[in-house]
N, C-alpha and C positions, 0 to 999 in steps of 0.2 A: 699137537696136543700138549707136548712139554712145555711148547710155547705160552702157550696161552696160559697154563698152572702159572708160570712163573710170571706173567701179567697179572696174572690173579694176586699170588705172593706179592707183588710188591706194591701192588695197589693197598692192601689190607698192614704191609710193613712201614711203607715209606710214608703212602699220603698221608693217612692221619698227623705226619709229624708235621707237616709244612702247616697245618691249623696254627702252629704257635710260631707266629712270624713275626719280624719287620712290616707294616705295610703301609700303604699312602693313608692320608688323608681321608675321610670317607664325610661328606654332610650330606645325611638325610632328610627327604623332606615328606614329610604323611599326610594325609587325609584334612588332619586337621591343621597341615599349613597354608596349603592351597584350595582345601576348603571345594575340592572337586572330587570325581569320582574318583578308586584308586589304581583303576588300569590305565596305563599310559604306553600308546603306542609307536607312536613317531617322535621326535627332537630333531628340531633345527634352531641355528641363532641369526638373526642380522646381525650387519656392519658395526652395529654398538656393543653387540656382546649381550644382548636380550635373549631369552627363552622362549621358545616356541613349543610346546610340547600338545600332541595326537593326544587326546581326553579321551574317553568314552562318553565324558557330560559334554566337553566341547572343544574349544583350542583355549588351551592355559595360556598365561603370558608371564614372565616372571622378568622383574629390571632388575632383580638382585637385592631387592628387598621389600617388595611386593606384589603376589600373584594376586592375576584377575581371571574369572570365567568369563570367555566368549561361547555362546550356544548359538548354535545356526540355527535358523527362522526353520526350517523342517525338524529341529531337533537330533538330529542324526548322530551319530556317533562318527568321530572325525577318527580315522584310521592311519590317517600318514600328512604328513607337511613338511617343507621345504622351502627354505628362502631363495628368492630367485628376483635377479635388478630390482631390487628395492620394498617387491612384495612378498608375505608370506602365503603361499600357496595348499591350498587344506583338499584330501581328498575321502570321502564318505559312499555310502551306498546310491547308484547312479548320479552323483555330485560332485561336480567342481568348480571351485572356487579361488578368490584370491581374497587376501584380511590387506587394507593400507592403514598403516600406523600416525599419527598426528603425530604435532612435536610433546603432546604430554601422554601420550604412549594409549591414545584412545583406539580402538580398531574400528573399520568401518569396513563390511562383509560384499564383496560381488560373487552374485554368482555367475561362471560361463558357461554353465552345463549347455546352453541352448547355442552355441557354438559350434558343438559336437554331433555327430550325425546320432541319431537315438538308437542304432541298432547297435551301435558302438561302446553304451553304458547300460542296455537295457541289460538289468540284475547283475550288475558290476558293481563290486566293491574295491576299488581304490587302493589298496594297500601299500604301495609305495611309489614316491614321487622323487626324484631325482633331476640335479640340474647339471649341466657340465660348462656353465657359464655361460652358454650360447641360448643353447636350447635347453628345455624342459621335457621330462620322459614321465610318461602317467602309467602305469599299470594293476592290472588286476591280475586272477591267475591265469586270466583267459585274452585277456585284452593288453597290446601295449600299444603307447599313442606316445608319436612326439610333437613339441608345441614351439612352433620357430617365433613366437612373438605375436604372428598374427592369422595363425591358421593351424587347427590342429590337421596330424596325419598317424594312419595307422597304419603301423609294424607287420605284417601278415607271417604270424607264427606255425612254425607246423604242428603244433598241438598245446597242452596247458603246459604252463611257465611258471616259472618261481623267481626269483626278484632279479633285477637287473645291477648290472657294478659297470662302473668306470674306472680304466686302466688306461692310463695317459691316451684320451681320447678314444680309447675302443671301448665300444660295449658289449658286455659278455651275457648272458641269461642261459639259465637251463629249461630246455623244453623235455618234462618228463616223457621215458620209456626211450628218449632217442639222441641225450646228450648234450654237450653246453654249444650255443652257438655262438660268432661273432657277430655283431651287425655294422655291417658299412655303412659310409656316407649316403649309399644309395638308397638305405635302410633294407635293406634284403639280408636277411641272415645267412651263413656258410656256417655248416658242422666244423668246429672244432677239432682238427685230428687227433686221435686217440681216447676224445671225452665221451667214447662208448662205455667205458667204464663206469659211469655213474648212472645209466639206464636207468637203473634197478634203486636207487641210491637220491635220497634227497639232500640238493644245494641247498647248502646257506650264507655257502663266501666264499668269491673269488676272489683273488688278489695275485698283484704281483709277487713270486716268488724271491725274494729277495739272494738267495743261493745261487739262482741262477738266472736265464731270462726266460724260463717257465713260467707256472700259473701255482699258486697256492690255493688249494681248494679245500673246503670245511662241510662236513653232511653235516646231516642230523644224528641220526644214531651209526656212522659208517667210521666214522674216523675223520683224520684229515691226511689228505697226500696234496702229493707235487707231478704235475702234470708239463713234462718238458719233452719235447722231439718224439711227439708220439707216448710217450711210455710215462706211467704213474708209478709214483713210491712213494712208499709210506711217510709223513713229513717227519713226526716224533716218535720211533718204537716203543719207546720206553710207557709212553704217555699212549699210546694209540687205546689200547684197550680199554682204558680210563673217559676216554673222548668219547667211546661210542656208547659209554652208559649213563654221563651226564646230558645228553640232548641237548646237543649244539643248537638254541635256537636263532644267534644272532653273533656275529664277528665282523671284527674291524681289525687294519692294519694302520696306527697311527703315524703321525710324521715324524717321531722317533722311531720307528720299526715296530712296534710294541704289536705282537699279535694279542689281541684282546677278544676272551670267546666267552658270551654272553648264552649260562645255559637254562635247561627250564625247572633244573630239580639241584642244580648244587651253585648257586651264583656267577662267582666271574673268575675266571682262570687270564691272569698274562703272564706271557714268554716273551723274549726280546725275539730277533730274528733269527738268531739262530738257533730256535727251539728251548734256548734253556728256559729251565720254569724261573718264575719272579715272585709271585704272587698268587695265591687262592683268598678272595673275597669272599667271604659267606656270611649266615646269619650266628657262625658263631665266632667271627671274633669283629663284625662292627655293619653289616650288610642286613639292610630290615627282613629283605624278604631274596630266596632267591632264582625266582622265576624271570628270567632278563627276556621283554619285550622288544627293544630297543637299544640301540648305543650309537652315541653320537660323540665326535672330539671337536671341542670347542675349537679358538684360534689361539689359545694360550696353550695347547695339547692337554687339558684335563679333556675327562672322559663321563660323558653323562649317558645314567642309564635310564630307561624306562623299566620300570618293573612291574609287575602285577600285580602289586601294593606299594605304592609308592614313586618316588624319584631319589635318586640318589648320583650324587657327583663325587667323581675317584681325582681325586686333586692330584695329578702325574707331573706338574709340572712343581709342585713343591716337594723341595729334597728333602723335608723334614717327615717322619716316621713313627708309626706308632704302633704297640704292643698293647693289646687288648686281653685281659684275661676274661671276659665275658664269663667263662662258667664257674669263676670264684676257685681255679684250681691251685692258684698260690698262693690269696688273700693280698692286704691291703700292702700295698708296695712302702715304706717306709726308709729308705736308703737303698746306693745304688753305686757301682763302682766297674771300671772299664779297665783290665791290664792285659798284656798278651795275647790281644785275639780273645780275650774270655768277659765274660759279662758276668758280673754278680748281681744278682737284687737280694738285697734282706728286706723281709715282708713279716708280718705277725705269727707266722708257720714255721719262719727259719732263711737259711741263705739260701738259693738257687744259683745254679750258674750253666752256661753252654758255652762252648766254644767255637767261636762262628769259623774259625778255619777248618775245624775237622766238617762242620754240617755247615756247608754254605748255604742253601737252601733255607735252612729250619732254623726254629727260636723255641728250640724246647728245653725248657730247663731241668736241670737234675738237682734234687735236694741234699745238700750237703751232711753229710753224717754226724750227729754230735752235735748241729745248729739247729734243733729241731725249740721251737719258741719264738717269743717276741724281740727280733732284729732293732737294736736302734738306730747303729752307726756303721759302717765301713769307710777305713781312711786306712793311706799309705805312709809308712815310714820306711826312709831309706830303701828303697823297692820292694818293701813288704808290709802285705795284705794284713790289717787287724780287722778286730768285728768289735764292737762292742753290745753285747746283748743281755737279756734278760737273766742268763746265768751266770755272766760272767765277762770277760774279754777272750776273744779265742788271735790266736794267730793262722791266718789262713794261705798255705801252701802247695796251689794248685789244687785239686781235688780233694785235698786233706788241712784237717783243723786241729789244731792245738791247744786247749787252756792254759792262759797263763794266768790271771784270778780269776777267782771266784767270789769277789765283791759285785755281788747280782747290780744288775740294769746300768752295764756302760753306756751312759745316755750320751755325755760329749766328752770330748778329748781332744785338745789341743796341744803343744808345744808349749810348753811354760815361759812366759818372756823372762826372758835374762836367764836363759840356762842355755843360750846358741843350741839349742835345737838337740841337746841331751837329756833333760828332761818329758816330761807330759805330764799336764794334770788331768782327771778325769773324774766328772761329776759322776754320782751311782744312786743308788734308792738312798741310800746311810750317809751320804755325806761327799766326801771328797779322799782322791787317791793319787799318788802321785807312781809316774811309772819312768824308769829310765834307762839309757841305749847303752847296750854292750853287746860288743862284739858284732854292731850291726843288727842287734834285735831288741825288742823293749821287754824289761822283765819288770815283774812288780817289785816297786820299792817299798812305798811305806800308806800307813793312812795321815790321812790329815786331822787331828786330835782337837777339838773345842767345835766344833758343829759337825750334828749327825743327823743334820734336815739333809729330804734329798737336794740335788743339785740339779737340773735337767738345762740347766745353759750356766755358763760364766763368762764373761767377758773383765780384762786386765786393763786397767787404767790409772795410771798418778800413784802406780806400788801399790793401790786398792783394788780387792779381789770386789767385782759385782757378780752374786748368785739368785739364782732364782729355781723354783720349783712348783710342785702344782699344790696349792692354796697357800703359799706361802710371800707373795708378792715377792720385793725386789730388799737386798741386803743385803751391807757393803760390810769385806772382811778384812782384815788387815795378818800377812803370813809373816812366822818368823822367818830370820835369813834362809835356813833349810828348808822350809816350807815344810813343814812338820807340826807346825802349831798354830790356832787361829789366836792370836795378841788383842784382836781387836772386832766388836762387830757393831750392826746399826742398822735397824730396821727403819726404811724409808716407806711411810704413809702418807697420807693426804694435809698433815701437816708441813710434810717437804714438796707440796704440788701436785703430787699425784694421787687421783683420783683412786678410789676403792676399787679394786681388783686383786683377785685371790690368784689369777693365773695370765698376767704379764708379759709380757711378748720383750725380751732383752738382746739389744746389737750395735754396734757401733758403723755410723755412719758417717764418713765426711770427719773420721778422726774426732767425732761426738760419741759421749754415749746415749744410747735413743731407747725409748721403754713406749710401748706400744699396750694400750691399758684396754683394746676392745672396741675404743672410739675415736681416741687422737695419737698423736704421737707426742710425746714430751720426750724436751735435752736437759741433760744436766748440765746448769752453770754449776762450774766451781768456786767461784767468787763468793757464789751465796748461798753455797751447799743445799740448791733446790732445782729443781725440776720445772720447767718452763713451758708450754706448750710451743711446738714448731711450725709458727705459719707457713713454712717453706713445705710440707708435707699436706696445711691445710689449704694449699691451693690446689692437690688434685681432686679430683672427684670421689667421692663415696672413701668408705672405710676399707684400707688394704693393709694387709700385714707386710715388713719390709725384707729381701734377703740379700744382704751384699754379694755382689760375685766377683769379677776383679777390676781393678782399677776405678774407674768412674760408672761401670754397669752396675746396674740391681734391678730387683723384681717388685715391681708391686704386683699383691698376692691379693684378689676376691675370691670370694667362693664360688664363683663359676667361671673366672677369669684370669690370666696370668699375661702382665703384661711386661716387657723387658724393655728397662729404661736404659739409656746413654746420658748422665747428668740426667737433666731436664727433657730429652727427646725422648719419646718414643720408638724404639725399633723394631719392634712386632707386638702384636695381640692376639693370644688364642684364649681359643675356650677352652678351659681346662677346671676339671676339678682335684685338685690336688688333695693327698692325703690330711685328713684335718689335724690340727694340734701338731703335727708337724711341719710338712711346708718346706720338701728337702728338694734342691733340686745340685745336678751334677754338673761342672764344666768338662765337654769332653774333649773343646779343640776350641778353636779363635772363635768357630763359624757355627759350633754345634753344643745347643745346650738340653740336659736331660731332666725331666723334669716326673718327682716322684706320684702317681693317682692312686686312687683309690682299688683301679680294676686295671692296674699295668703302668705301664708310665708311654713320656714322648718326648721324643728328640726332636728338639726345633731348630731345624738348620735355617740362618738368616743369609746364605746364600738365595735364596729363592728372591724373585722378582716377581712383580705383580705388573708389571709398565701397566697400560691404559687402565688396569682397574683401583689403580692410585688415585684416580678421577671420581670425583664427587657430580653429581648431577643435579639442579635445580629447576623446577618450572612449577608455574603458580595458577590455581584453577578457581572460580569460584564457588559456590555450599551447592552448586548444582553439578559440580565437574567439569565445567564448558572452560575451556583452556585459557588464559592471558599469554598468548605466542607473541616472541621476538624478543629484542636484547632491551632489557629495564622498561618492561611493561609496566602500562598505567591503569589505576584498578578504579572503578568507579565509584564517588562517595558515597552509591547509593546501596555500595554493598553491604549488607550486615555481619558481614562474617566470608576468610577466602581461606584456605589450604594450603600450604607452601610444602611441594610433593619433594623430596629426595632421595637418590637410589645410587647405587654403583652396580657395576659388575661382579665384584669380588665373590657374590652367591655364600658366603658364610655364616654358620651362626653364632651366635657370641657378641654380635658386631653393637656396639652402643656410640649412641651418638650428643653430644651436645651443641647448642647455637646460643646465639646472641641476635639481637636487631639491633644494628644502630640507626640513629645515633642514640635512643631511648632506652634499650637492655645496655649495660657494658659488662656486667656481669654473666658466665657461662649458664645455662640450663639445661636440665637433662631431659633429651625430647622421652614423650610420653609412648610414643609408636616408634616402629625401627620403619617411618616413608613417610609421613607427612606431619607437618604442626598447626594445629589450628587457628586463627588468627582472629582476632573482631576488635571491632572501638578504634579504629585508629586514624586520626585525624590527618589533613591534606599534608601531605609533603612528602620527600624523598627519604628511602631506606633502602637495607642494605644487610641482607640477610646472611650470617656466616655460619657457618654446619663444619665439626669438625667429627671425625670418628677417634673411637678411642685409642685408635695405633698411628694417630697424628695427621693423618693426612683429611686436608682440609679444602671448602671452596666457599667462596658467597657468590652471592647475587643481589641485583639493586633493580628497586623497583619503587613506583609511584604511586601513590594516594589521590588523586585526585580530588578537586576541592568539591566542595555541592557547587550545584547547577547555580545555585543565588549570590555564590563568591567567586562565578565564572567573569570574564571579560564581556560579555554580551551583558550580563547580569547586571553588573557596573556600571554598566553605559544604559542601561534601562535606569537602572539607580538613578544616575544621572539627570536622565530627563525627567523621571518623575521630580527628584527633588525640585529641579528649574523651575518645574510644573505646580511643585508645592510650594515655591517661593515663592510663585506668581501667585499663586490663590492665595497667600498668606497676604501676599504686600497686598492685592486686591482687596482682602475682608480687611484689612487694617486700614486700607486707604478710606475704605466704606465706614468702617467703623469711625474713622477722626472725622472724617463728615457727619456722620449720625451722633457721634458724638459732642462735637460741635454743634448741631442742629441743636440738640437738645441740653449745652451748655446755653447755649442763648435762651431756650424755650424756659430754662429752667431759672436763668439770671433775669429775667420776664418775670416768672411765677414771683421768684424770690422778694425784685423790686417791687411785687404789688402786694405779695404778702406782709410785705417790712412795712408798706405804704398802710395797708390792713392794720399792719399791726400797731403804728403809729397812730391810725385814726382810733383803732381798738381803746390804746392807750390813753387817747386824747379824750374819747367818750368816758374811759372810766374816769380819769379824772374827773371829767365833769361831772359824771355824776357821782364822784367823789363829793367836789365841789357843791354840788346839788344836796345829795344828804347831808352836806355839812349847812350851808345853807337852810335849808330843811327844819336839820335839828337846832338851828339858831333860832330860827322862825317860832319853833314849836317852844324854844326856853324864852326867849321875847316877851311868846303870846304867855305863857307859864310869869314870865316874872310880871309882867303889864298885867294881870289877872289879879297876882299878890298884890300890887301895889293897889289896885284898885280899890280891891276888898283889903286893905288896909286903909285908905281913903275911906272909903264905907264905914269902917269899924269907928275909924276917926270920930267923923261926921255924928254920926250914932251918939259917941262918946259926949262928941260935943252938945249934941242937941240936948241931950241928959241932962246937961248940967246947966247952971241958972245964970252963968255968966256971959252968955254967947248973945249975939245982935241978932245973930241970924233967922229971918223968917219964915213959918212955915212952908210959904209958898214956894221961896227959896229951894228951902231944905229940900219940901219933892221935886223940885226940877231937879237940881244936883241929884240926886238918890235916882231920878229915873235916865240922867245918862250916863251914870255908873254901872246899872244893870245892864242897861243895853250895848255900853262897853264890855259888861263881864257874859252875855251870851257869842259872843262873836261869832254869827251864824255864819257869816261871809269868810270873815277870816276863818275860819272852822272848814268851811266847804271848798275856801284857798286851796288851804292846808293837806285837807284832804285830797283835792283831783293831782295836787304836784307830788302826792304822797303815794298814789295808785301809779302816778307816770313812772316817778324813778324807780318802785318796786313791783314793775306789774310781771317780769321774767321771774323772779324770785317768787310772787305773790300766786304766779301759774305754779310755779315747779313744786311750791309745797301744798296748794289744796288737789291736785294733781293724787301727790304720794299722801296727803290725809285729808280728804274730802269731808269729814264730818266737822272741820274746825270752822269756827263763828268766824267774825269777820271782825270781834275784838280781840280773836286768839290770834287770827292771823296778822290783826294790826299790832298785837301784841312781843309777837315772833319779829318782826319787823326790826320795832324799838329794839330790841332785845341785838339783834344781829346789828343795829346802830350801835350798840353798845353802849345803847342808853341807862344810866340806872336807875336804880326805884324810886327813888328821890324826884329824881326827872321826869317820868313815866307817870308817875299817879297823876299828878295834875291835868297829865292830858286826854286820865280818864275819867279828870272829873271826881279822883275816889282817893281813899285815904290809904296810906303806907303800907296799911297792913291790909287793906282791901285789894293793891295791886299783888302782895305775895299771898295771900289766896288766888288770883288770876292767873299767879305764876306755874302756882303748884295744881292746880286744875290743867295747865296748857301741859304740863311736863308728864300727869299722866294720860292725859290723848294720848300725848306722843309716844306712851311709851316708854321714857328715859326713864334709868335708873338717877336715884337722887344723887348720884357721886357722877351725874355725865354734865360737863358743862355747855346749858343752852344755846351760850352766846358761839362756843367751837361747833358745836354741831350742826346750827343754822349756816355758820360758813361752809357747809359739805354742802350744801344745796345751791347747787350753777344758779345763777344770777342772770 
C-alpha cells in the first residue's frame, strides 16, 4: 500500500513537470487536410515513402504533399493495411483486398475475399494485417489467416486473440484467459512459458526485450513487464502505475530502441531501452488529440500516428527540438541564452530559466526574481550574464539578478567599436547609454547627451552612429571622441532613397549597411550618401526580414517561415513563426541554432539528414487524371489544358515551392498548390519543367508537346498529294482556260474584224449620207437660187415689156413667160427632191413622229432642215414663204415640241438616232 501512495505521489510530483519539455518535431494533419473522416486506424508506407493510412471513409494516400480518398465499392470502413511485394493490402468487415498504385500514384482496388473459405470471414473484421516479407498474416479477434502468395491458410487458435507481433521471424499473439503463444513454421501455436500471467490482462505489445533475451510486454490497463525464463517483472517501477492509468492502446519498439506507447486518454509517452523516459507527447504542448489508434515507424525512423482525430508525424529522426508553451504560461518568448547547463528565456513576463543538469528529464522553468516585465536582450560579457529589460539592465548571477541601471528598455547593446571590448553602448526608450568593464563587470557609465529619441537597434559604420526606433525611421549620428555627446545628426527620408517607413528594419550585411523598409531591402552607398535598392536580396522570393548570424550564415525571416542561408544556399527551412517586431534568434553551437516564437522557441539542429526525401518527384496527368507514364512523355495537341503533379516525402508543412518551364518561363514562379501546376495553350515542342522547394533542393523533368494531327508527318505527305493534286487541277483549269481563252480570242478577233468592217461600212454610209445631205442641200440651194434667177428673168421681162422700147412680141413674151412658170413650179424637181429627201432622213424622220406623232409633215420637213443646219435664209424658199413666215413655222414647231425658247433646235434634233 506504501507502494502504491508513493506511485501516486510521484505521479501527481513529477509528471506534470515533464509537460515542459524538449521534444521532436510534431506535423499534424486534420480533417481538413485530408479532407477524410478523422479516425485513422492502420499506417503503412511503400518502397517510395508514401502513406497508406486505415480511414474509416477509406484508404487515404498521402506522397507528401497530397492526400487522396480511396472508398471501396462496398463502402466499408478499412480497419488495417499493410504493404506487402509491391501492394498495399486493406482489411474491412468480411473483406480483403489489395490497392496497386500506377506510376502517378492512381490506386486501382482487387478484391480477394472469394479466395477465402466464407466460414473464415463470415462477421470478421480485419483488424490487423502484417507481413514478415514472405508471407502476409490477416486477422480478426477470432480469426488468423496466413497468405503465402497464392493461397490463404488458417492458424487454429485456442480461443479469441488480440494482435499478432513479429520478433526475428517468431510470431507471438495472445489468446485471451490462456496466455501468449508462439506459432511455428508449422503454424500450430505452443503456450509460451510463464505467459499465464497475463490471462486476466489485455496484450498490446510484444517485443523483444532488449535487457535481456526475454519478451517486452505492454497491457492495456496492467502495466508493462518483461517476461524472461519463465518469470515476469515489472519493466519500469517508477512508471508502472502511470502505465496502467493512461491505457496502453498501441506500442512499438523502434529501430533506435525507442519504446513508443501510444495511449487512449494522455497521447504518446517514449523511453529509450532502457526505460528512461524521453518524451510525453500530448495535446498540451503540440499533439492535436490524444487517443493513439495506430503507430507506425517510417524507414527514416520517424514515427506516424493514427489518432482518433486526426494523423500526426513525431519527426525522431530530426535532432532539432522544440519547447511549446501551448497554455500561454511564460508568454511571447523575446530573447534567449544558454550557459552552464542553464537555459534563460526572457519573454514579456520576465526571465525564466531551468537547469537541465539538475532535471534531466524536464524543461520547466522558474521565473527569476526582480525580472518580473518586458525582457528585451540577454548577452554575455566576459562570462557574465546581462538582461537588458524593460526596467532597466540587470546583471544576472545564476539564480540571482542585480540592477545596474535603471535607464528603462535595454533594447540593444553591443561592444562600442574602438574601445577593444571595454566599452558598450546601449540603445533604451530615451536615447543612448554607454556602459563599461571593470573589474570584469560592466557598470553604468554615462548617458549620451544631444538625442533622447529611443534607440531600439544601432549599427557602427565609417565613425557614424546609424539608430533607429519605432516611428522614427533611420538617422545617422556622429559621437564625440568619449562618446558622451551627439556632434552630429541626419535624418534619412525618401529624399536619400528610402522609401516612407516609420519602423525600419537596420543590419549590416556583407560589411554593408542594409535598411529593410517593409518591402525591399536598400544599401547604403557612401559615395552618394543614398540608399540603393539590393537586387542581390530581390532575387529571392517574397518579402523577408534579414538576421546575420556568423560568418557567411543568415536568416531570411517570413511570417510563417525561417529559412537559414549559407551565402546564397539554402540550408534548412522550417515553419516557424517567430516573435514579431523582433525576430531574435540564438547560435548555440556550429550545428545548433535557437530560434525565438511566439508560444516557446526551436532549436534547429542541421545535423539532421533527410537522404531520399531530398528527392523531388514529377509526373504529368491530363484535366481528366489519366496518367502520361515514362521518361519525357508526349502530351497530345489535342489537349486543352495537363497538370504537372509534384510531391516528396519529406511530409512537412511550411513547404513552398517554386518552377519555371523552359525554354519559355526563365523567370521563377510561385506555384499556386503545394502538388500540381496547371498548364493550357502550349504549342508543339519540347520542355522541361524545374520545381525547386524552398530549402533548395530541386528537380525537373522534360516533356513534349506534340504537334496537331495536320502538322504530323502523314499530315504532310497528305499535304503533299493534295497539293500535286491541286497543281494538276490548277495546270488542267489553266491549260483549259488558254484553250478557251484562245477559242474565244480568235472568236473575239472575228467579232472585232467584222465589227471594224461594220464599222468602216457604218462610217462609209455616213459619210455618204453625209455626202447625200450635202448634196441634198446643194440641190435644194440650186433649185432655191435657179428659182431667184428665174423670177428675176420674170421681173426682168415684165420690166421690159413695160417699157416702149423693147422689139419684143407679144406672142414672144407669152412663150417666154410660160417657160419660166413652168420652170418656177418644179413638180419633178420638187418630187426629186423630195423622195431623196424621205430616203436619207427616213430613220430620223421615224424616230421623231415616233416621240411626236401630231407633227405635220412641214414640221417634220421642217426639223429636218433645221438639223441640216440649214438657215432661214435658205429654208423659206423651199417653203415657198417669206423670212418671216418661216420663223412663225419655227416658233409654232418649237412649241409642239415643247422646247423652251433658250433650247437650241438645231442641238436637240441631233439627240434624235438617225
Amino acid at each position: 500500500m506504501k507502494l502504491f501512495y508513493f506511485f501516486i505521489l510521484a505521479w501527481y510530483i513529477f509528471i506534470p513537470k515533464v509537460f515542459g519539455q524538449h521534444n521532436p518535431l510534431i506535423t499534424h494533419y486534420s480533417i481538413a487536410d485530408y479532407k477524410a473522416h478523422h479516425q485513422n486506424w492502420g499506417i503503412t508506407e511503400d518502397n517510395d515513402g508514401n502513406l497508406f493510412t486505415a480511414n474509416t471513409s477509406g484508404l487515404l494516400f498521402g506522397n507528401g504533399n497530397q492526400w487522396s480518398l480511396n472508398k471501396l465499392r462496398s463502402n466499408k470502413i478499412i480497419r488495417s493495411v499493410c504493404y506487402h511485394k509491391g501492394n498495399v493490402y486493406s482489411g474491412s468487415h468480411n473483406e480483403i483486398g489489395f490497392w496497386e498504385k500506377d506510376q502517378c500514384g492512381v490506386l486501382t482496388y482487387k478484391d480477394v475475399t472469394h479466395e477465402i473459405k466464407s466460414s473464415d470471414l463470415q462477421n470478421e473484421e480485419i483488424w490487423n494485417i502484417m507481413s514478415d516479407g514472405d508471407s502476409l498474416w490477416f486477422q480478426s479477434f477470432s480469426v488468423l489467416m496466413v497468405f503465402d502468395g497464392k493461397k490463404f491458410f488458417r492458424v487454429k487458435m485456442p480461443g479469441t486473440i488480440m494482435f499478432l507481433f513479429d520478433i526475428d521471424g517468431k510470431k507471438y499473439v495472445q489468446t485471451l484467459g490462456k496466455g501468449i503463444y508462439e506459432i511455428g513454421k508449422d503454424l500450430i501455436p505452443s503456450l509460451v512459458p510463464g505467459s499465464q500471467f497475463f490471462n486476466d490482462k489485455v496484450v498490446t505489445g510484444i517485443f523483444r526485450n532488449e535487457k535481456n533475451t526475454g519478451l517486452l510486454i505492454t497491457t492495456s490497463t496492467d502495466g508493462i513487464y518483461t517476461l524472461s525464463k519463465n518469470r515476469v517483472d515489472i519493466w519500469n517501477p517508477f512508471y508502472q502505475q502511470h502505465f496502467k492509468t493512461i491505457q496502453i492502446n498501441k506500442a512499438l519498439v523502434s529501430k533506435n530502441k525507442y519504446v513508443i506507447l501510444g495511449s487512449i486518454n494522455d497521447g504518446v509517452y517514449i523511453f529509450d531501452e532502457s526505460g528512461s523516459f524521453l518524451f510525453h507527447l500530448h495535446t498540451g504542448n503540440g499533439l492535436h488529440n490524444n487517443t493513439v489508434l495506430s503507430i507506425f515507424e517510417n524507414k527514416y525512423g520517424d514515427i506516424w500516428l493514427g489518432l482518433d482525430k486526426g494523423i500526426a508525424k513525431i519527426h525522431l529522426s530530426d535532432l532539432s527540438r522544440e519547447y511549446k508553451d501551448i497554455a500561454g504560461q511564460y508568454g511571447s518568448l523575446y530573447t534567449a541564452f544558454q550557459k552552464d547547463h542553464k537555459m534563460y528565456i526572457g519573454t514579456n513576463q520576465g526571465v525564466y530559466f531551468y537547469n537541465k543538469k539538475a532535471r534531466k528529464t524536464t524543461t520547466n522553468f522558474t521565473l527569476m526574481d526582480g525580472t518580473q516585465g518586458q525582457t528585451w536582450q540577454l548577452f554575455e560579457v566576459e562570462g557574465k550574464l546581462y538582461c537588458g529589460h524593460n526596467e532597466g539592465t540587470f546583471l544576472i548571477d545564476g539564480s540571482q539578478t542585480k540592477k545596474i541601471s535603471s535607464l528603462t528598455g535595454g533594447w540593444y547593446t553591443e561592444p562600442l567599436p574602438g574601445s577593444n571590448g571595454k566599452k558598450f553602448l546601449q540603445g533604451h526608450y530615451t536615447g543612448l547609454a554607454v556602459f563599461q568593464l571593470e573589474n570584469g563587470q560592466l557598470v553604468f557609465s554615462h548617458r549620451v547627451n544631444g538625442y533622447s529619441f529611443p534607440v531600439k537597434k544601432w549599427v557602427m559604420m565609417n565613425d557614424y552612429l546609424w539608430v533607429t526606433g519605432p516611428n522614427l525611421g533611420i538617422t545617422r549620428l556622429m559621437l564625440n571622441k568619449d562618446a558622451d555627446k551627439v556632434t552630429q545628426q541626419k535624418i534619412y527620408d525618401n529624399s536619400y532613397g528610402l522609401p516612407d517607413s516609420k519602423n525600419p528594419d537596420l543590419y549590416m550585411f556583407n560589411h554593408t549597411l542594409m535598411v529593410w523598409n517593409g518591402e525591399n531591402h536598400y544599401a547604403y552607398d557612401s559615395t552618394r550618401d543614398l540608399f540603393v535598392k539590393n537586387e542581390n536580396m530581390s532575387s529571392f522570393p517574397g518579402g523577408f526580414i534579414v538576421r546575420p548570424l556568423m560568418k557567411d550564415e543568415w536568416l531570411r525571416i517570413y511570417p510563417d517561415e525561417v529559412v537559414l542561408m549559407k551565402g546564397d544556399i539554402t540550408k534548412t527551412s522550417r515553419a516557424l513563426t517567430m516573435t514579431k517586431d523582433y525576430h531574435n534568434a540564438l547560435i548555440i553551437d556550429t550545428t545548433r541554432y535557437l530560434f525565438c516564437l511566439d508560444d516557446g522557441y526551436f532549436i534547429d539542429n542541421i545535423k539532421t539528414t533527410k537522404s531520399k526525401r531530398d528527392s523531388l518527384y514529377i509526373f504529368i496527368t491530363d484535366s481528366e487524371g489519366n496518367c502520361f507514364s515514362g521518361i519525357n512523355p508526349s502530351i497530345p495537341a489535342h489537349e486543352p489544358s495537363f497538370f504537372i503533379h509534384f510531391y516528396d516525402q519529406l511530409f512537412d508543412k511550411g513547404k513552398q515551392y517554386v518552377y519555371r518551364i523552359l525554354p519559355v518561363q526563365k523567370e521563377w514562379n510561385k506555384t499556386h498548390t503545394l502538388s500540381y501546376i496547371s498548364m493550357s495553350n502550349f504549342t508543339a515542342g519540347d520542355y522541361t519543367v524545374e520545381i525547386k522547394r524552398n530549402d533548395g533542393i530541386a528537380a525537373s523533368f522534360s516533356f513534349s508537346v506534340m504537334p496537331p494531327w495536320y502538322t504530323s508527318n502523314p499530315a504532310k505527305m497528305l499535304y503533299f498529294s493534295l497539293l500535286m493534286l491541286l497543281l494538276f487541277v490548277v495546270k488542267k483549269y489553266y491549260d483549259n482556260k488558254l484553250i478557251s481563252e484562245r477559242n474565244s480570242y480568235e472568236l473575239n478577233k472575228t467579232r472585232l474584224v467584222k465589227e471594224h468592217e461594220m464599222e468602216i461600212e457604218n462610217q462609209r454610209l455616213v459619210h455618204e449620207n453625209r455626202l447625200k445631205n450635202k448634196e441634198l442641200a446643194n440641190t435644194a440651194l440650186q433649185l432655191v437660187q435657179k428659182n431667184e434667177i428665174l423670177q428675176e428673168i420674170k421681173d426682168e421681162l415684165i420690166q421690159i415689156r413695160k417699157s416702149s422700147n423693147h422689139t419684143l412680141t407679144t406672142s414672144d413674151f407669152q412663150v417666154m413667160m410660160k417657160q419660166i412658170n413652168e420652170s418656177l413650179t418644179m413638180e419633178d424637181n420638187k418630187k426629186l427632191f423630195d423622195d431623196s429627201f424621205e430616203e436619207i432622213h427616213h430613220i430620223f424622220l421615224k424616230n421623231l413622229k415616233k416621240k411626236f406623232p401630231n407633227l405635220s409633215k412641214d414640221d417634220m420637213q421642217l426639223a429636218t432642215y433645221i438639223r441640216m443646219n440649214l438657215t432661214s435664209k435658205e429654208m423659206a424658199p423651199l417653203f415657198n414663204i417669206s423670212l418671216r413666215g418661216l420663223e412663225n413655222k419655227r416658233y409654232r414647231l418649237r412649241k409642239k415640241l415643247g422646247l423652251p425658247v433658250d433650247e437650241n433646235l438645231h442641238s436637240y434634233f441631233n439627240t434624235i438616232e438617225d
